[in-house]
C-alpha positions in Angstrom: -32.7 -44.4 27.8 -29.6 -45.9 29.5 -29.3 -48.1 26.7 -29.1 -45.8 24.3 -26.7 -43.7 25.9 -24.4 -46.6 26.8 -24.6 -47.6 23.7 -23.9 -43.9 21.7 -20.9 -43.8 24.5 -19.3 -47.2 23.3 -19.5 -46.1 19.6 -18.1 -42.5 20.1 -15.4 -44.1 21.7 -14.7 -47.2 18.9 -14.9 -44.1 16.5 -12.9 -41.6 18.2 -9.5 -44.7 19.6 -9.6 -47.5 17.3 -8.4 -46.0 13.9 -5.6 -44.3 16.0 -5.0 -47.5 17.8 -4.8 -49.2 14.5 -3.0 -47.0 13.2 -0.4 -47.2 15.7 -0.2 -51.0 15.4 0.8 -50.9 12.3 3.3 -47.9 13.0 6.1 -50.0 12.8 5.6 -51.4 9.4 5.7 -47.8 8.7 7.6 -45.9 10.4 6.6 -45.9 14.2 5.6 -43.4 16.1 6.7 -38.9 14.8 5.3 -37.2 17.8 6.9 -35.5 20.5 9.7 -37.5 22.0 10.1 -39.6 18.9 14.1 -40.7 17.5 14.1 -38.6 13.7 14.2 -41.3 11.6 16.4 -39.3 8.7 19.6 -37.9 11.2 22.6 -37.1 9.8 25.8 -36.3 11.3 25.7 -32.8 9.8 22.5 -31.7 11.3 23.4 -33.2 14.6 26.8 -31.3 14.6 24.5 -28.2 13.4 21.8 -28.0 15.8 23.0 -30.6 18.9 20.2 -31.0 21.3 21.5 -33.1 24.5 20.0 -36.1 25.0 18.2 -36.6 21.2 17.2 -40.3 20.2 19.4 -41.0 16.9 19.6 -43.5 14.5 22.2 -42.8 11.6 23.6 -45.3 8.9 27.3 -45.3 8.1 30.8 -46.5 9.1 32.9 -46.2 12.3 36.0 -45.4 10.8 38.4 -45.4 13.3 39.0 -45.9 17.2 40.4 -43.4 19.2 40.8 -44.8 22.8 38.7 -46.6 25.5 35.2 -46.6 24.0 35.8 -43.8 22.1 35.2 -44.2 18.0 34.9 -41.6 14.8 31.7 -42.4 12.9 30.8 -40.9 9.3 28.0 -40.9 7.6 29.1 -39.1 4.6 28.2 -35.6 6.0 30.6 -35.3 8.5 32.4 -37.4 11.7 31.1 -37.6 14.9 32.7 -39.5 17.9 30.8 -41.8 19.4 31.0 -44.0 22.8 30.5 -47.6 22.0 30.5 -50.3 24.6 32.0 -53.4 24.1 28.9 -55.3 25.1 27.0 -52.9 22.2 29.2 -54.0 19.3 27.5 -57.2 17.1 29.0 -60.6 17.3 30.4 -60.2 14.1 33.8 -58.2 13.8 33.3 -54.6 11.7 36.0 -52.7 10.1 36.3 -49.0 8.9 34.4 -50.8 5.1 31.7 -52.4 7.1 28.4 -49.9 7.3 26.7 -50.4 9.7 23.5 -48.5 11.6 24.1 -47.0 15.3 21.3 -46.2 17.6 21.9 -43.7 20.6 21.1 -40.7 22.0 23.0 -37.2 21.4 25.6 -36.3 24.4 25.9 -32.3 24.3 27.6 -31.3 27.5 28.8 -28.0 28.0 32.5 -27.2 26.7 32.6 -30.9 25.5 32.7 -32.3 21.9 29.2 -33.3 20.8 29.1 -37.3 20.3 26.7 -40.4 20.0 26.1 -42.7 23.4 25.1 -45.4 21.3 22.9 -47.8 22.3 23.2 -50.9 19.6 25.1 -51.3 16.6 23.6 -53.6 13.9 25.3 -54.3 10.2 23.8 -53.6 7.3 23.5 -56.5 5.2 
């Protein structure tokens, strides 16, 4: 009898974990993990400026076009510009212009009374 309920145990549980732990392995040839807490893969800079929620995991595609002081940038996408704080250390080995497009991944800053921007967290070109 203890057999047979060890052995009912083990299989509810290969049923009921390893398709979603499969599944998860191969999250990041598709996608990676959408649940709660998850960075939206398809940001823009519109919806961020729309709806800013502080602290947000971002990844956006597009161009910084121009520096405004310290680590402070403009960033576009296309929908709008967003500033963004870049440190040095963040930027690729390889020198970007205003033409280069590159993706930036970071987390939304919305203080209170401040301008929305991007804390970003690594810049990598597009090839």
């Amino acid at each position: 009898m203890k057999k047979v309920l060890i052995t009912a145990f083990v299989l509810a549980i290969s049923t009921t974990f390893v398709p979603a732990f499969a599944q998860f392995q191969g999250a990041s040839s598709s996608g990676g993990f959408t649940g709660p807490g998850a960075a939206k893969r398809t940001n823009t800079v519109a919806d961020i400026l729309k709806n800013p929620i502080d602290d947000q995991r971002v990844t956006l595609q597009g161009k910084v076009i121009r520096h405004i002081g310290g680590d402070k940038y403009m960033f576009t996408d296309g929908t709008g510009e967003i500033r963004v704080d870049i440190d040095d250390h963040q930027f690729p080995p390889q020198p970007i212009n205003e033409k280069t497009t590159v993706v930036i991944m970071g987390e939304v800053d919305s203080d209170f009374m401040q301008h929305v921007e991007i804390d970003v967290k690594s810049v990598r070109i597009v090839q």
